[in-house]
N, CA and C atoms of all chains as a GROMACS GRO file, in nm:
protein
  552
    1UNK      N    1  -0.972   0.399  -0.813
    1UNK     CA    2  -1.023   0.487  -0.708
    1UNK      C    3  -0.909   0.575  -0.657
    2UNK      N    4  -0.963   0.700  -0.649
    2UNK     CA    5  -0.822   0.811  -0.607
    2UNK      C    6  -0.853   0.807  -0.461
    3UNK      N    7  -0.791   0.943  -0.351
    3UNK     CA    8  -0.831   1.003  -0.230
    3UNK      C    9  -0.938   1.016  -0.257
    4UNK      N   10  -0.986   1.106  -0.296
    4UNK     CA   11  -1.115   1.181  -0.330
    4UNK      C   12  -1.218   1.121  -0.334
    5UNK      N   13  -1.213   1.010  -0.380
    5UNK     CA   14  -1.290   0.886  -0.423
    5UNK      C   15  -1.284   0.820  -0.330
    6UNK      N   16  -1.212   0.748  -0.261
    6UNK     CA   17  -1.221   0.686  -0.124
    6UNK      C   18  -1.293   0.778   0.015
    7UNK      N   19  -1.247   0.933   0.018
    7UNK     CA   20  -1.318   0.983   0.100
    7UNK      C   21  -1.434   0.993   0.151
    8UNK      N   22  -1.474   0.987  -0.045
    8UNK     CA   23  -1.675   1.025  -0.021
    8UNK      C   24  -1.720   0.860  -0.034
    9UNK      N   25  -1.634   0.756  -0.042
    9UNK     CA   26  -1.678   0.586  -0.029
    9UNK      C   27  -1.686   0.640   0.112
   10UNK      N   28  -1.594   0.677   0.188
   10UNK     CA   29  -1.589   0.650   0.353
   10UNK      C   30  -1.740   0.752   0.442
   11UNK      N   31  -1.712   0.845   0.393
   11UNK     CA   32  -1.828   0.953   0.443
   11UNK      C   33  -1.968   0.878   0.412
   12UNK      N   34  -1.978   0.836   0.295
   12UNK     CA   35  -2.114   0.764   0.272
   12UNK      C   36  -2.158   0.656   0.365
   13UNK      N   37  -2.039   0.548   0.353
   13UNK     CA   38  -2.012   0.425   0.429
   13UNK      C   39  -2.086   0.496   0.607
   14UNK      N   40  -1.975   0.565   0.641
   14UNK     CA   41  -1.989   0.608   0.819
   14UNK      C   42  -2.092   0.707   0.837
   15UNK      N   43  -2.121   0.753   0.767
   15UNK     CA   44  -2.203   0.858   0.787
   15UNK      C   45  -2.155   0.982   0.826
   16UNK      N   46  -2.007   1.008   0.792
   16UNK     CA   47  -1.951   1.118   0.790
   16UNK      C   48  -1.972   1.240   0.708
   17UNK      N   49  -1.901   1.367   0.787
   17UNK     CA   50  -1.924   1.443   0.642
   17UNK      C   51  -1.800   1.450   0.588
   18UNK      N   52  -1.796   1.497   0.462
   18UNK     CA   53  -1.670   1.504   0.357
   18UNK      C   54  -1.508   1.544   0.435
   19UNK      N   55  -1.500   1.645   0.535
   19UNK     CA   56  -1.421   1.697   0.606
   19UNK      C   57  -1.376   1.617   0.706
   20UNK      N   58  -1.480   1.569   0.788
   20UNK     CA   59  -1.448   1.438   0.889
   20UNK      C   60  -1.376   1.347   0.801
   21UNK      N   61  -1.431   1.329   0.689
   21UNK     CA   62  -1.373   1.184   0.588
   21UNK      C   63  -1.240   1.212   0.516
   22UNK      N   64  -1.242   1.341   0.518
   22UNK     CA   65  -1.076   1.363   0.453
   22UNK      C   66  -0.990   1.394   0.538
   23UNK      N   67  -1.060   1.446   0.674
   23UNK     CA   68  -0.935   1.479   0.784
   23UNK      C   69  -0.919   1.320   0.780
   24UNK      N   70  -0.995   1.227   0.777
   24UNK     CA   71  -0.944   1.113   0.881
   24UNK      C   72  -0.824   1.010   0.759
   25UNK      N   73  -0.896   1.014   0.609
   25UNK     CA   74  -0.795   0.977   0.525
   25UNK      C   75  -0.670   1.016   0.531
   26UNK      N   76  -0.671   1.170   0.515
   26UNK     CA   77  -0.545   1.239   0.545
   26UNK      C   78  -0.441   1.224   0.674
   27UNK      N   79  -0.491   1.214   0.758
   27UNK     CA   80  -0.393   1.161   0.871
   27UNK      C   81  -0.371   0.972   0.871
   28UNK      N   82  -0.419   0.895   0.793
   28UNK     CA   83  -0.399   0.783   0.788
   28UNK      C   84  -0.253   0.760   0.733
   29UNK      N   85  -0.274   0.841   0.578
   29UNK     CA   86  -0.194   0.858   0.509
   29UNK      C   87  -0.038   0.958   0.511
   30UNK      N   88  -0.101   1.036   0.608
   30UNK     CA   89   0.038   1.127   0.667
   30UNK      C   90   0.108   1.068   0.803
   31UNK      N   91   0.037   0.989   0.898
   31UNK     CA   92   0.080   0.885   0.951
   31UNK      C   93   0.204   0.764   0.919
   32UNK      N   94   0.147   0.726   0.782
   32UNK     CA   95   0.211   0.664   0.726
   32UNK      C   96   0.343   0.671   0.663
   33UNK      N   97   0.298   0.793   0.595
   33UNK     CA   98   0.475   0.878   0.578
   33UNK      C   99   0.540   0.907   0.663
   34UNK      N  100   0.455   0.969   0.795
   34UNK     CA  101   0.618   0.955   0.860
   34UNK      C  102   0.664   0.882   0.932
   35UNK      N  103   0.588   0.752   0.961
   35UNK     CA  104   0.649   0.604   1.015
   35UNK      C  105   0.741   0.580   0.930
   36UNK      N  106   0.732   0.599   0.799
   36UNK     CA  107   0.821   0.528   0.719
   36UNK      C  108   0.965   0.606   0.693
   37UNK      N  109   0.928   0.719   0.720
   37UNK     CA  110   1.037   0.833   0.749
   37UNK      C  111   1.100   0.813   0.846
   38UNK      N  112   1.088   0.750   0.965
   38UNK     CA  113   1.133   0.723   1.077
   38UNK      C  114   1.180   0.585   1.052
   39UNK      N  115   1.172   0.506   0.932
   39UNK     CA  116   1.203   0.401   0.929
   39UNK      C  117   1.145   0.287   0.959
   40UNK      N  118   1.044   0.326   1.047
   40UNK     CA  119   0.986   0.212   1.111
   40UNK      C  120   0.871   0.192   1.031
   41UNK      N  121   0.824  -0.002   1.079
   41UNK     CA  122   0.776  -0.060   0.971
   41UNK      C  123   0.598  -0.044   1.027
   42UNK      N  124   0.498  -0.064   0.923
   42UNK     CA  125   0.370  -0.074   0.928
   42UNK      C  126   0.305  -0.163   0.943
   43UNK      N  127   0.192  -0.252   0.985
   43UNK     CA  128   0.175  -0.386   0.949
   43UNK      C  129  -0.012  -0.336   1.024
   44UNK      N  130  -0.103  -0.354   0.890
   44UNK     CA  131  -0.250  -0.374   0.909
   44UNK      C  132  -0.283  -0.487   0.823
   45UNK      N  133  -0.328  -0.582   0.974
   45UNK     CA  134  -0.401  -0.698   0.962
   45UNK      C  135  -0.486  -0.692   0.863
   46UNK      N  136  -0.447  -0.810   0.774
   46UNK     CA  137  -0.543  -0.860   0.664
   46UNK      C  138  -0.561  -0.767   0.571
   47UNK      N  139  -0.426  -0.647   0.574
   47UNK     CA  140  -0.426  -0.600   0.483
   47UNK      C  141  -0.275  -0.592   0.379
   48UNK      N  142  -0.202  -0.536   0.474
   48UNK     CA  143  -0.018  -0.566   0.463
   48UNK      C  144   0.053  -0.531   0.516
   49UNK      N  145   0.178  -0.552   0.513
   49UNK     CA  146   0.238  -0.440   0.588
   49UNK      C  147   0.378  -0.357   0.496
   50UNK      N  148   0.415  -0.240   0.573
   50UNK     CA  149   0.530  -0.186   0.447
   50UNK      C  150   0.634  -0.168   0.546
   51UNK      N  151   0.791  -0.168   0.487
   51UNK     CA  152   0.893  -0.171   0.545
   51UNK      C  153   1.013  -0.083   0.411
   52UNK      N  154   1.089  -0.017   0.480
   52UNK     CA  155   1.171   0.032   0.374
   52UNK      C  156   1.292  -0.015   0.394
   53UNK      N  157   1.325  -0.044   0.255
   53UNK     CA  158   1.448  -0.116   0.188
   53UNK      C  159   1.595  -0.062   0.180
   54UNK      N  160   1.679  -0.056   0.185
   54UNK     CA  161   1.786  -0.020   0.141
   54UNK      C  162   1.844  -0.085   0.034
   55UNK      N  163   1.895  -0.025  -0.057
   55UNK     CA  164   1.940  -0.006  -0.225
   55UNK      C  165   2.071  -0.001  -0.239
   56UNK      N  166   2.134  -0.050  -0.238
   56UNK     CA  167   2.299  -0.023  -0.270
   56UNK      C  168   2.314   0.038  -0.420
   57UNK      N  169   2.432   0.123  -0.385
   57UNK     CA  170   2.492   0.178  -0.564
   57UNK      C  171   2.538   0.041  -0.668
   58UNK      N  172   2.457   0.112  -0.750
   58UNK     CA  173   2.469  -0.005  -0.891
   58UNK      C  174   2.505   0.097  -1.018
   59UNK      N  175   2.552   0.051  -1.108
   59UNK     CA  176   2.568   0.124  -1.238
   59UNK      C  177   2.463   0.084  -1.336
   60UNK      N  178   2.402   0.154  -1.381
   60UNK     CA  179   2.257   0.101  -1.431
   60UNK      C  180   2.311   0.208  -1.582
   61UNK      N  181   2.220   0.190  -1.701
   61UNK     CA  182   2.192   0.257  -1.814
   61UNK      C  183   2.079   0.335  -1.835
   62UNK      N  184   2.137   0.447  -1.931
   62UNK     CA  185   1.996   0.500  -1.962
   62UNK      C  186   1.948   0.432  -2.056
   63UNK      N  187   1.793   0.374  -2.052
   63UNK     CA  188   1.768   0.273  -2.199
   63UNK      C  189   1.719   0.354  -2.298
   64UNK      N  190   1.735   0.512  -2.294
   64UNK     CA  191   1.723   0.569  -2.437
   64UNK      C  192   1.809   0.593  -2.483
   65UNK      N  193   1.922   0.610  -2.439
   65UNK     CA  194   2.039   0.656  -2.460
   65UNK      C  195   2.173   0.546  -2.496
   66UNK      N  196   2.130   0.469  -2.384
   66UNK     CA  197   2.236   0.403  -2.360
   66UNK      C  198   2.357   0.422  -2.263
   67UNK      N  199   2.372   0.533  -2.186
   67UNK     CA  200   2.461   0.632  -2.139
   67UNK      C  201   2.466   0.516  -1.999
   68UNK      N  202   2.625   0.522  -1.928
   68UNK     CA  203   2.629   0.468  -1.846
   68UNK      C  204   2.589   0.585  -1.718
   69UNK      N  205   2.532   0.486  -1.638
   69UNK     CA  206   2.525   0.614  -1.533
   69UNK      C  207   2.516   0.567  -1.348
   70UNK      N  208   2.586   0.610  -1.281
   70UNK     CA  209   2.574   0.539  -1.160
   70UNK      C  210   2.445   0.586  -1.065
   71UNK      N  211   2.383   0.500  -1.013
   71UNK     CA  212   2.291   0.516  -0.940
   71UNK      C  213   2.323   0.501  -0.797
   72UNK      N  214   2.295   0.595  -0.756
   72UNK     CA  215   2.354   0.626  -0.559
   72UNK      C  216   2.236   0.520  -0.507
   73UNK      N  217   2.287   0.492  -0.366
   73UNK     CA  218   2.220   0.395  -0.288
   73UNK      C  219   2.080   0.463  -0.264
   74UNK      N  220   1.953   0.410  -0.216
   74UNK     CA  221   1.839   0.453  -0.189
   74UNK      C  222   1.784   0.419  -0.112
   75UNK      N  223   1.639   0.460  -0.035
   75UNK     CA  224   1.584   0.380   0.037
   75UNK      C  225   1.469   0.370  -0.042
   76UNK      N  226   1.397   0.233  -0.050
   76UNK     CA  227   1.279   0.246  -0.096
   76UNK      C  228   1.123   0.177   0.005
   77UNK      N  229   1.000   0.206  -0.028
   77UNK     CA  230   0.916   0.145   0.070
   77UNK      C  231   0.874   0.017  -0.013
   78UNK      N  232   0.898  -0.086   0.092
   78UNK     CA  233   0.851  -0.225  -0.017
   78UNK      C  234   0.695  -0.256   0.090
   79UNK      N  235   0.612  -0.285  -0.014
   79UNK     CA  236   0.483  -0.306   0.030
   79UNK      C  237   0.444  -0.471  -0.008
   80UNK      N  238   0.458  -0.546   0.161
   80UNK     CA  239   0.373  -0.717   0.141
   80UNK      C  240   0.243  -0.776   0.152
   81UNK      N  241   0.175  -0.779   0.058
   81UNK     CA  242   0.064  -0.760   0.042
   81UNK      C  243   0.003  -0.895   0.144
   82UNK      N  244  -0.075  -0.902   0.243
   82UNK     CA  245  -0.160  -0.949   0.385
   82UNK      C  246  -0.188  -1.107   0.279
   83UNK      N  247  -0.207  -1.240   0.371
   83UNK     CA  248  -0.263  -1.348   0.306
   83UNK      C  249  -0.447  -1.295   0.272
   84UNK      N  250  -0.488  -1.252   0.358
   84UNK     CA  251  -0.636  -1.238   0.286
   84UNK      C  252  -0.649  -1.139   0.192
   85UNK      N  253  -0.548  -1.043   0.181
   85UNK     CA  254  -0.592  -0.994   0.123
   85UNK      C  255  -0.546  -1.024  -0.083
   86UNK      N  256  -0.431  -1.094  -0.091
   86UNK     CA  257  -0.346  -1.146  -0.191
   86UNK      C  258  -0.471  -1.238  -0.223
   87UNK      N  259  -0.539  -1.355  -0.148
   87UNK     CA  260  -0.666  -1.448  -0.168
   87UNK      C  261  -0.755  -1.379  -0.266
   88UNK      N  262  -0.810  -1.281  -0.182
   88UNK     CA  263  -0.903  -1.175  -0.223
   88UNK      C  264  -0.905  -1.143  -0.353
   89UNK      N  265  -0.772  -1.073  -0.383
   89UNK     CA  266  -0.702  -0.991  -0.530
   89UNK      C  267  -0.678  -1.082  -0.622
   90UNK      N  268  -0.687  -1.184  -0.595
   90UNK     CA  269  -0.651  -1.323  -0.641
   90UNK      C  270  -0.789  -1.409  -0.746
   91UNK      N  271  -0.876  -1.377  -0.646
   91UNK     CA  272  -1.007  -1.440  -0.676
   91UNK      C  273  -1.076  -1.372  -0.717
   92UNK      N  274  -1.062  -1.250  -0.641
   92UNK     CA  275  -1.177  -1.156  -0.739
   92UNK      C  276  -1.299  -1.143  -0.651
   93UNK      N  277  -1.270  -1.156  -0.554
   93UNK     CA  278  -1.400  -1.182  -0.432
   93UNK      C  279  -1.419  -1.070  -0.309
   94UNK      N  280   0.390   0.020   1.345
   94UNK     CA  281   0.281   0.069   1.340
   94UNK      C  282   0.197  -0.021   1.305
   95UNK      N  283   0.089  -0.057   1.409
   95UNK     CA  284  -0.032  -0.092   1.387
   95UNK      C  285  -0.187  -0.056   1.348
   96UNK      N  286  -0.292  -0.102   1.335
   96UNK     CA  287  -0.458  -0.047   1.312
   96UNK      C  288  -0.436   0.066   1.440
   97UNK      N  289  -0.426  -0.063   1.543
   97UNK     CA  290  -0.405   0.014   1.721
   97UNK      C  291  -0.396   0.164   1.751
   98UNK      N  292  -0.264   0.198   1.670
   98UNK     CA  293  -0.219   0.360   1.665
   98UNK      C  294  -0.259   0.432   1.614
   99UNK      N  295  -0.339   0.378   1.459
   99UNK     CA  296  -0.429   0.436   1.396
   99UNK      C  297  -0.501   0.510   1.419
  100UNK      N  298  -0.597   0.386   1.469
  100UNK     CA  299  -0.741   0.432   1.606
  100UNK      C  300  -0.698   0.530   1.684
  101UNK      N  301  -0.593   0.498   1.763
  101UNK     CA  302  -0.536   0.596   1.902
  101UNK      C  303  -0.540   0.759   1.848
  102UNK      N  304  -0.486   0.765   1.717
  102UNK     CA  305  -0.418   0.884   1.620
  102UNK      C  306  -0.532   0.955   1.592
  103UNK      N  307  -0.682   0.876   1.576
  103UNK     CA  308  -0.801   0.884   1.510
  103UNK      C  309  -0.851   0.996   1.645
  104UNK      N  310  -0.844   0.886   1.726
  104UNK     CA  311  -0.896   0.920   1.886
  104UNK      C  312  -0.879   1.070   1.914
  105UNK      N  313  -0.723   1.079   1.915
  105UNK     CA  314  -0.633   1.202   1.995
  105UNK      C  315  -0.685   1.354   1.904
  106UNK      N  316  -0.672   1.311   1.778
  106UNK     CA  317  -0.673   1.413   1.661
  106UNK      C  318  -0.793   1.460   1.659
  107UNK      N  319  -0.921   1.382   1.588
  107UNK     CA  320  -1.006   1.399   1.513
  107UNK      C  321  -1.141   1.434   1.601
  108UNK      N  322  -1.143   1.330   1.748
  108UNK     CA  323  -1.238   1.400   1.791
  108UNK      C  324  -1.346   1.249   1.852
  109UNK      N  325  -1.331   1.168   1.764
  109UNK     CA  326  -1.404   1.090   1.754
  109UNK      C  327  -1.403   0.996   1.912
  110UNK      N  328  -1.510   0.883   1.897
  110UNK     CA  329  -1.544   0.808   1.986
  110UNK      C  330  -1.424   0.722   1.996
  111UNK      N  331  -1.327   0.629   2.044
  111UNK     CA  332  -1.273   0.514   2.054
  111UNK      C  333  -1.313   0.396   2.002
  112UNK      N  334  -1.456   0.403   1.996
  112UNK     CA  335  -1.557   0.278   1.905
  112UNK      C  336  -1.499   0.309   1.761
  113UNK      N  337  -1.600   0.481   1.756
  113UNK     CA  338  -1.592   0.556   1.656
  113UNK      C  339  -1.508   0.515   1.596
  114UNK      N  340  -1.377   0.540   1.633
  114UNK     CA  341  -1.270   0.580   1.535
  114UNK      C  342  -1.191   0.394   1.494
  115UNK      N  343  -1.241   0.307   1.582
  115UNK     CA  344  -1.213   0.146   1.542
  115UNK      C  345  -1.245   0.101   1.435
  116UNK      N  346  -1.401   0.184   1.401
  116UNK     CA  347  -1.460   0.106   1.321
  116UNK      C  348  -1.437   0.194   1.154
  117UNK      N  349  -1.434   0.342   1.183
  117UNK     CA  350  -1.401   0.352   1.078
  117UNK      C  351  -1.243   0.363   1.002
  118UNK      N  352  -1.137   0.339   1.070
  118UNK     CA  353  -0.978   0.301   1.006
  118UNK      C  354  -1.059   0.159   0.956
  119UNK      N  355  -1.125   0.089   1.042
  119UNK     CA  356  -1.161  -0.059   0.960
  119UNK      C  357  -1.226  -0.064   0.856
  120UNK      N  358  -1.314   0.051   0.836
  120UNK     CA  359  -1.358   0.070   0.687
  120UNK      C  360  -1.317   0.160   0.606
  121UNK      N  361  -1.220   0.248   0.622
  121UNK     CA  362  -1.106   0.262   0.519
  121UNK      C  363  -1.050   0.126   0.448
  122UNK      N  364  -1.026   0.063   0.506
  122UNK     CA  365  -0.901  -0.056   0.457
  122UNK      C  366  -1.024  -0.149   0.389
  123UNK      N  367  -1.095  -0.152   0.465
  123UNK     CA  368  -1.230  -0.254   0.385
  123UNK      C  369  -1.281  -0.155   0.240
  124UNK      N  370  -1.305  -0.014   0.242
  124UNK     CA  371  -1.334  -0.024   0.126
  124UNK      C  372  -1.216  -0.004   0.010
  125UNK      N  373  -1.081  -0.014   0.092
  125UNK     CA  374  -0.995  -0.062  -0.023
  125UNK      C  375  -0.953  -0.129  -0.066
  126UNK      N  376  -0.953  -0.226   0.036
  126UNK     CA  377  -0.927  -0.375   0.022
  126UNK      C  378  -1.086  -0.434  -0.146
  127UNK      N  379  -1.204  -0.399  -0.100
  127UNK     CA  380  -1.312  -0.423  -0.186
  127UNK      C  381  -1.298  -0.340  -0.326
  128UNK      N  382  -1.252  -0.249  -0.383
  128UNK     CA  383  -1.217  -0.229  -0.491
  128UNK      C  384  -1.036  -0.307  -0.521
  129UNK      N  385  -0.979  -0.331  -0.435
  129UNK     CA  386  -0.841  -0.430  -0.513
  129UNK      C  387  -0.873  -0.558  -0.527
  130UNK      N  388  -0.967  -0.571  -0.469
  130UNK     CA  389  -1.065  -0.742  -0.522
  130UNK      C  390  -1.112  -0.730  -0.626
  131UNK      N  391  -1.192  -0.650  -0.704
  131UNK     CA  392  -1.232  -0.601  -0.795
  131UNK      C  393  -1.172  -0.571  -0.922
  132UNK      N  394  -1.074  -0.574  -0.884
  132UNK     CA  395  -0.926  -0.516  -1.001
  132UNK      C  396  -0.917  -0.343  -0.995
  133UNK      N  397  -0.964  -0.301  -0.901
  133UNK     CA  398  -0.936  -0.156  -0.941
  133UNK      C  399  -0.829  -0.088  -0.844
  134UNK      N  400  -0.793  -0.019  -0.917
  134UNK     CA  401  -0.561   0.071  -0.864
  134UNK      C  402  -0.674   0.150  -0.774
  135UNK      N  403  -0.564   0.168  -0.668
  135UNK     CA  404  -0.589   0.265  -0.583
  135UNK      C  405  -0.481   0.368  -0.557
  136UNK      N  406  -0.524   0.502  -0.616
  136UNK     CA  407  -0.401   0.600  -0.636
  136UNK      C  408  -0.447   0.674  -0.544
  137UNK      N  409  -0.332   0.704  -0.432
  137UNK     CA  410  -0.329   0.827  -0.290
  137UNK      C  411  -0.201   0.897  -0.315
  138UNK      N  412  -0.255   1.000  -0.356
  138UNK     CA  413  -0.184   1.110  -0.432
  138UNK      C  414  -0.063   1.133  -0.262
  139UNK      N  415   0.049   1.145  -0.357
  139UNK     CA  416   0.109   1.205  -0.165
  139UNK      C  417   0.190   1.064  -0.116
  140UNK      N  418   0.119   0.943  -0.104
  140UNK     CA  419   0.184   0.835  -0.041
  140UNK      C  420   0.203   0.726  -0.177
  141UNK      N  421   0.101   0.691  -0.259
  141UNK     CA  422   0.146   0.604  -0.388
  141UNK      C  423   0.054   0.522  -0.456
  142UNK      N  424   0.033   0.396  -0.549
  142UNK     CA  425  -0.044   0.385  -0.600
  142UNK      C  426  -0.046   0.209  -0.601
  143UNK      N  427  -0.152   0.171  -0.531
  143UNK     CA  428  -0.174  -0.005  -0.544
  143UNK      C  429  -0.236  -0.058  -0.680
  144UNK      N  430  -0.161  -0.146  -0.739
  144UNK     CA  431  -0.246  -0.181  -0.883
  144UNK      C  432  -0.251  -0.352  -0.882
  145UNK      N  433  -0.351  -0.391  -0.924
  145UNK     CA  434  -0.376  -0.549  -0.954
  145UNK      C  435  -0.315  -0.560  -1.071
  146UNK      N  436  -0.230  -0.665  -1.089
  146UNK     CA  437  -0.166  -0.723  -1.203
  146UNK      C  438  -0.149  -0.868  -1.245
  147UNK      N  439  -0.192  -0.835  -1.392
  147UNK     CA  440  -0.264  -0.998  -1.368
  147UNK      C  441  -0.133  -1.057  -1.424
  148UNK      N  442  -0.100  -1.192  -1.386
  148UNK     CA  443   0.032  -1.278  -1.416
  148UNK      C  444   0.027  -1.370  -1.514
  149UNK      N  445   0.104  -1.382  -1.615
  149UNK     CA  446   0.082  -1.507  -1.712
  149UNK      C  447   0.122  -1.656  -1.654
  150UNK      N  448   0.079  -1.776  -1.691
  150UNK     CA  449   0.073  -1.848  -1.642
  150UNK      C  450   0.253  -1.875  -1.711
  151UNK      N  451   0.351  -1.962  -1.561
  151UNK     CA  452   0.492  -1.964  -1.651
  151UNK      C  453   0.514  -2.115  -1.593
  152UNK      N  454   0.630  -2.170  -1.686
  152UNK     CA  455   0.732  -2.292  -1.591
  152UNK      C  456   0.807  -2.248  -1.481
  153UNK      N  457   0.844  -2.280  -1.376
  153UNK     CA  458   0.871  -2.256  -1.282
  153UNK      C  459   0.952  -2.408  -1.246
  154UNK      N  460   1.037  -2.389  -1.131
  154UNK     CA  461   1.068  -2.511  -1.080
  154UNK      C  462   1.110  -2.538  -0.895
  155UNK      N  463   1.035  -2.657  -0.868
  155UNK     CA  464   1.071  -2.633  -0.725
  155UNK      C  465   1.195  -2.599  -0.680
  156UNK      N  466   1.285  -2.533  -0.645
  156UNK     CA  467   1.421  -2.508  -0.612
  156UNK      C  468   1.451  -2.639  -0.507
  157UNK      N  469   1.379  -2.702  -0.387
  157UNK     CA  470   1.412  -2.817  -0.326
  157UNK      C  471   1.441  -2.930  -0.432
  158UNK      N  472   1.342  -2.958  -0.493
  158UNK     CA  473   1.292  -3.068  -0.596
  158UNK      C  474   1.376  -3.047  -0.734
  159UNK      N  475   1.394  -2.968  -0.749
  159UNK     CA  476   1.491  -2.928  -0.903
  159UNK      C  477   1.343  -2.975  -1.016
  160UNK      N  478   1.182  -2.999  -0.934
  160UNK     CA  479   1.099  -3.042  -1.089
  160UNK      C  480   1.074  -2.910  -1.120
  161UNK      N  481   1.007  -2.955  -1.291
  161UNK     CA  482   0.941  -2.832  -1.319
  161UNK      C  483   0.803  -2.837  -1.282
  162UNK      N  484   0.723  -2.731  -1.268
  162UNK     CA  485   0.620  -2.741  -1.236
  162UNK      C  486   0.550  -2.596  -1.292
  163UNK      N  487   0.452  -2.601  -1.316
  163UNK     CA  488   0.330  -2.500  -1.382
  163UNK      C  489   0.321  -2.397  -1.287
  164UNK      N  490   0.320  -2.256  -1.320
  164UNK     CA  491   0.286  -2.140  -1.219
  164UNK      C  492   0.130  -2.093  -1.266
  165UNK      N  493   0.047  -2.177  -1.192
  165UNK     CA  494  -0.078  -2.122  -1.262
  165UNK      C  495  -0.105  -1.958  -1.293
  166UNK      N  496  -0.179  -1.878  -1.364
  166UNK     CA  497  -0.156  -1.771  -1.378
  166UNK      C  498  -0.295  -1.688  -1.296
  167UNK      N  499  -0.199  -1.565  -1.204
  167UNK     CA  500  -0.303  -1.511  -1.104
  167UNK      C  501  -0.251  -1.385  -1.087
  168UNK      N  502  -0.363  -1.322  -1.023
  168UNK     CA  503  -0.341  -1.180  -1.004
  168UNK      C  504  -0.262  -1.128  -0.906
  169UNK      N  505  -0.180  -1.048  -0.907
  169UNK     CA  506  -0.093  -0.966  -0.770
  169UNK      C  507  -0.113  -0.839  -0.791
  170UNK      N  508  -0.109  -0.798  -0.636
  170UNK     CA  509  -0.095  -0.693  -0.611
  170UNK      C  510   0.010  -0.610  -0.545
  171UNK      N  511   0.038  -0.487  -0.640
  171UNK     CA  512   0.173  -0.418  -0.600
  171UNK      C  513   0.165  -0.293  -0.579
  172UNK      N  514   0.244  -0.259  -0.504
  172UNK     CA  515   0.265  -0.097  -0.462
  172UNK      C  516   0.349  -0.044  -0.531
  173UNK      N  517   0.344   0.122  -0.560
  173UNK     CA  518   0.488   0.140  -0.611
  173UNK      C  519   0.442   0.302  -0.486
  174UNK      N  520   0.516   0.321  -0.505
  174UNK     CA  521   0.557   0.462  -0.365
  174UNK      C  522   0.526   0.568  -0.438
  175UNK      N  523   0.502   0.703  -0.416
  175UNK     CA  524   0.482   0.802  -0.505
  175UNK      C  525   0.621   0.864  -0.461
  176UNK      N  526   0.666   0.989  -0.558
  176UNK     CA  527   0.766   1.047  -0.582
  176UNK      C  528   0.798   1.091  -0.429
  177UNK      N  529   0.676   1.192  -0.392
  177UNK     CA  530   0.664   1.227  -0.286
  177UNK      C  531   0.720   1.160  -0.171
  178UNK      N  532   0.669   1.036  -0.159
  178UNK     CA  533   0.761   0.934  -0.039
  178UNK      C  534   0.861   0.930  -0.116
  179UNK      N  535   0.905   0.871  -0.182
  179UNK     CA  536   1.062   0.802  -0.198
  179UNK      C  537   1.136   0.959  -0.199
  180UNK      N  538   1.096   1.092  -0.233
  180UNK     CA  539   1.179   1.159  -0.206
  180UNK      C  540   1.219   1.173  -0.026
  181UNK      N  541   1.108   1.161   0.026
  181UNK     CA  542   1.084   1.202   0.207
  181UNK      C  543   1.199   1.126   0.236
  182UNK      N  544   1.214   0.970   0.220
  182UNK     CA  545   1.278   0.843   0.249
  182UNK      C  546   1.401   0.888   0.234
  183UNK      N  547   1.448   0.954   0.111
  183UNK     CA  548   1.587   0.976   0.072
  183UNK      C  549   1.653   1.129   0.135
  184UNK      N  550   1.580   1.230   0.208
  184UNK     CA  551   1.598   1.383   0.210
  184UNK      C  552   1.758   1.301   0.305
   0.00000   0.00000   0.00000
C-alpha cells in the first residue's frame, strides 16, 4: 500500500473526501519529519515509536569494487515496532 | 510526539471536530497497522517504507544461561527511512 492508497483506504473508511484525506495524511507525515528533524522522538500507542540514532565514522568498502572508503558519522531514524503491533505482524491477525 | 499532538495538529490545521480529528489519526494507524498484519509494505513516499519480513527459524542461545535454544521462525517488521528523511536528518 502506497500514500495514495492509504488516502482513498482513509476517505472511504471516514467518509472523507480525497483532499480532506490527503491534507490529513500529509501533515501526519510532514509532522513527522520534522519532529525527527528536531530530533525529538515519536511514540503512537500500539503502534511504535521512532527515535534518531547517531552513527559514528567507520571505514566501510565498496562491495563492487572493493575500494576502501570512509563513511562520515550520520544520523539515522530507527523505528520500534509497538508490542501489539509486532503480535499482530507476527500472527497475521 | 504523541497521537495527542497529532489530533491537536489535526484540530488547529485541517478544520476538523476534536472528536473528528481523534478518531480519524486512529484510523490512519489502524488501517496501517491492518495491511502490516497482512504482510503488506507500506511505502510513504517522502518519509519511508515499512516491510514484513519473514525470519528463518535459527539456534540462538540464552546469553544468562549460556543454553542453546531454538529461535522459532516469525515475522518482523522494519522500517527503513526514505532518502528524503535521512537526507533532512543529516542537512
Amino acid at each position: 500500500m502506497n500514500k495514495s492508497e492509504l488516502i482513498s483506504a482513509l476517505s472511504k473508511k471516514e467518509g472523507l473526501t480525497e483532499k480532506q484525506a490527503s491534507d490529513t495524511v500529509n501533515l501526519i507525515f510532514k509532522n513527522f519529519n520534522e519532529e525527527l528533524k528536531k530530533g525529538n522522538r515519536i511514540e503512537i500507542r500500539g503502534f511504535g515509536s521512532f527515535v534518531v540514532r547517531d552513527y559514528g565514522a567507520y571505514t566501510g568498502r565498496n562491495p563492487k569494487t572493493g575500494g576502501v572508503i570512509e563513511v562520515s558519522p550520520k544520523k539515522l531514524p530507527f523505528f520500534k515496532v509497538g508490542k501489539e503491533l509486532k503480535e499482530r505482524v507476527n500472527s497475521g491477525k | 510526539m504523541t497521537k495527542a499532538d497529532i489530533v491537536q495538529n489535526l484540530y488547529n490545521k485541517l478544520g476538523f471536530s476534536k472528536k473528528d480529528s481523534a478518531r480519524i489519526v486512529e484510523s490512519v494507524f489502524d488501517i496501517i497497522k491492518e495491511n502490516l498484519a497482512q504482510g503488506e509494505k507500506i511505502k510513504i513516499s517522502g518519509f519511508g517504507n515499512f516491510v514484513v519480513n519473514e525470519k528463518r527459524a535459527r539456534k540462538g542461545r540464552n546469553p544468562q544461561t549460556g543454553q542453546t535454544i531454538t529461535i522459532s521462525e516469525r515475522k518482523v517488521l522494519t522500517f527503513k527511512a526514505s532518502q528524503v528523511l535521512r537526507n533532512a536528518l543529516n542537512e
